[in-house]
C-alpha positions in Angstrom: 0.0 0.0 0.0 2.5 2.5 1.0 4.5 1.7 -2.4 1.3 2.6 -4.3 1.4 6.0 -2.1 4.7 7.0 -3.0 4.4 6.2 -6.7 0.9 7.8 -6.9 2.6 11.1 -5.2 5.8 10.7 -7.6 3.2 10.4 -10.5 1.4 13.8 -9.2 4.6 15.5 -8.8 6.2 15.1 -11.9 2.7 15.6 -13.4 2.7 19.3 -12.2 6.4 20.1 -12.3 6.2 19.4 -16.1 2.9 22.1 -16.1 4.9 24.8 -14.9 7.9 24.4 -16.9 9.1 27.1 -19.7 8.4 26.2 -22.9 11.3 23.9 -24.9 13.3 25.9 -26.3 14.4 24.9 -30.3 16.6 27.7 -31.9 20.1 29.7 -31.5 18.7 32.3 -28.7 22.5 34.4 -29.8 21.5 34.3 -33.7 17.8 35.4 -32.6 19.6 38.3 -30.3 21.4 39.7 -33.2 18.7 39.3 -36.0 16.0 41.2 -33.0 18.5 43.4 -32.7 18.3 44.3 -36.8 14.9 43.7 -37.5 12.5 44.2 -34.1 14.5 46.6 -31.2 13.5 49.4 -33.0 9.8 49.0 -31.8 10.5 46.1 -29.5 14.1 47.5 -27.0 14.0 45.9 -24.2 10.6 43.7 -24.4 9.0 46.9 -24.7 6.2 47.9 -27.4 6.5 51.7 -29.0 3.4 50.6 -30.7 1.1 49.2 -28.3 2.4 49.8 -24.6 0.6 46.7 -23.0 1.2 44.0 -25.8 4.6 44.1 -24.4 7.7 40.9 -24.8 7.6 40.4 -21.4 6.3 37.1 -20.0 3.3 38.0 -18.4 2.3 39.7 -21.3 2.9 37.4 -23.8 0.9 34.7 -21.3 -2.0 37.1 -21.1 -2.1 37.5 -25.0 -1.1 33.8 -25.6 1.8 34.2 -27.0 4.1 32.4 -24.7 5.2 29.6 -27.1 7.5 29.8 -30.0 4.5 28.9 -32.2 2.7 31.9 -31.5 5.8 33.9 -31.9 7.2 32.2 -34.7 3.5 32.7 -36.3 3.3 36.5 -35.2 6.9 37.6 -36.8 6.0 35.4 -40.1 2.4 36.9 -40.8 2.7 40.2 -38.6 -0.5 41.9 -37.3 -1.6 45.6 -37.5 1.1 47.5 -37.0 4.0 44.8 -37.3 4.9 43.4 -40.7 5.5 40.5 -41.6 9.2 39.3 -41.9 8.0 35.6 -43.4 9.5 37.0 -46.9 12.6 38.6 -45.4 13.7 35.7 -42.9 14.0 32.0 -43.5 12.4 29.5 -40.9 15.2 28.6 -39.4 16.3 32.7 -38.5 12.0 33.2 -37.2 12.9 30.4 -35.0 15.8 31.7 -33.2 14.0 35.3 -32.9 11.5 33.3 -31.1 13.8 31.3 -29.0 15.4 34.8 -28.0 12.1 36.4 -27.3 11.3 33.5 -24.8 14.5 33.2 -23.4 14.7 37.0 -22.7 11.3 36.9 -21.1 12.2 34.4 -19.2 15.1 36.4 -17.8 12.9 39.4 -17.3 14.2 41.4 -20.4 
């Protein structure tokens, strides 16, 4: 009985740990640095938005827009919205996905 215990609590443990983790991270967040740096800290320095002062990089705004994953990132940067163009034309797959490695990473971090 008390084995069944401890592996149902290991079970439950693991279960949330893994729910609260940061999302997997997939590209170069360096090469994403320096190509943000080029193509997004003009409106985007710092995590900030010149555009839109509450749709912010920083995590809890990217959690409150969902937009904390590298899909939604990687989706936002390729197709732009409103104000922010697209950069699907200008930057290959592999470069969107290290932007949105770097944008995590850096929100992670706190910007």
């Amino acid at each position: 009985m008390f084995k069944r215990l401890l592996a149902l609590a290991f079970a439950i443990v693991t279960v949330v740990s893994f729910s609260f983790a940061s999302p997997a991270f997939a590209g170069d967040a360096a090469n994403g640095g320096k190509i943000f740096g080029a193509n997004c800290a003009a409106c985007h320095m710092g995590g900030n938005n010149v555009v839109n002062a509450v749709k912010t990089l920083k995590q809890d705004a990217l959690k409150q827009y969902d937009m904390y994953s590298l899909d939604a990132i990687k989706y936002q940067v390729t197709n732009g919205k409103n104000a922010m163009p697209a950069f699907g034309s200008k930057l290959s797959e592999a470069q969107i996905e290290d932007v949105a490695t770097y944008v995590l990473s850096q929100a992670d971090s706190g910007w």
